[in-house]
N, C-alpha and C positions, 0 to 999 in steps of 0.2 A: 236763369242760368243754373246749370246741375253743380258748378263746382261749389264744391265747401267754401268756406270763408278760409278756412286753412290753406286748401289745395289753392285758390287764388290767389291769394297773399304769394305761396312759395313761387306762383305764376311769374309775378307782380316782382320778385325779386329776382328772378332768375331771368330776366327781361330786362331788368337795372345792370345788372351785374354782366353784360354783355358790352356796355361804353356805348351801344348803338345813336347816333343823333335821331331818335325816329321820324321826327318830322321832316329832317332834310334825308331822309332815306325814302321815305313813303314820297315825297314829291320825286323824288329821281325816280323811281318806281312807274311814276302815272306819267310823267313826260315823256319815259323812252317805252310806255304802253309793253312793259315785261309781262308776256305769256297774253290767254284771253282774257284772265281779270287778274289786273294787275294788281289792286288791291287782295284778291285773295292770295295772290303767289306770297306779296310783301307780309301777309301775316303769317302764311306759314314758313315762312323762308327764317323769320323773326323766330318763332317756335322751335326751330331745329336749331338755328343758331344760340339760341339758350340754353341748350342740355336741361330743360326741365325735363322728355323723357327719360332722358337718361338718369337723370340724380333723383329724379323721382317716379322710378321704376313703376313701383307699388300704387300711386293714384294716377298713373297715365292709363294705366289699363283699365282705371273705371271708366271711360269717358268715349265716349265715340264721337268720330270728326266735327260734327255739329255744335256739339259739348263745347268741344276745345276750342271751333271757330267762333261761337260764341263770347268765352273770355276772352281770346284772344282779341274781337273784337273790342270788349270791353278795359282792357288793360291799355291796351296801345294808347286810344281815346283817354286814359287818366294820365298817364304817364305823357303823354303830348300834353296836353293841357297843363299840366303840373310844369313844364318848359323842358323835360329832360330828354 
């Protein structure tokens, strides 16, 4: 994964700070098959609904989509697990 341990953390916060249930978001997502991958739509979908580009202007533009889907993967999967 390219992001910093900073720039994930602020991910990782900015993803909490949204109240989203994700795990009953990500299942509503894969039942009603939203877009061709519904998994990828629900993580970006999750992404924008964060304003991490936005509040964090300055390290979104390190990162290209792969970067981002990367954590973005990896956040979801902690933060589901973690129960939130």
């Amino acid at each position: 994964m390219k992001f910093t341990e900073e720039h994930y953390k602020n991910l990782l916060d900015c993803i909490e700070s949204t109240g989203i249930n994700l795990s009953d978001s990500l299942n509503r997502y894969l039942s009603k098959n939203i877009g061709n991958n519904p998994e990828k739509r629900f993580l970006w979908d999750v992404f924008w609904t964060s304003k991490y580009p936005v509040i964090h202007r300055e390290e979104y533009k390190n990162y290209t989509d792969n970067h981002i889907e990367t954590a973005l993967k990896r956040a979801v999967k902690e933060i589901i697990k973690r129960g939130q």
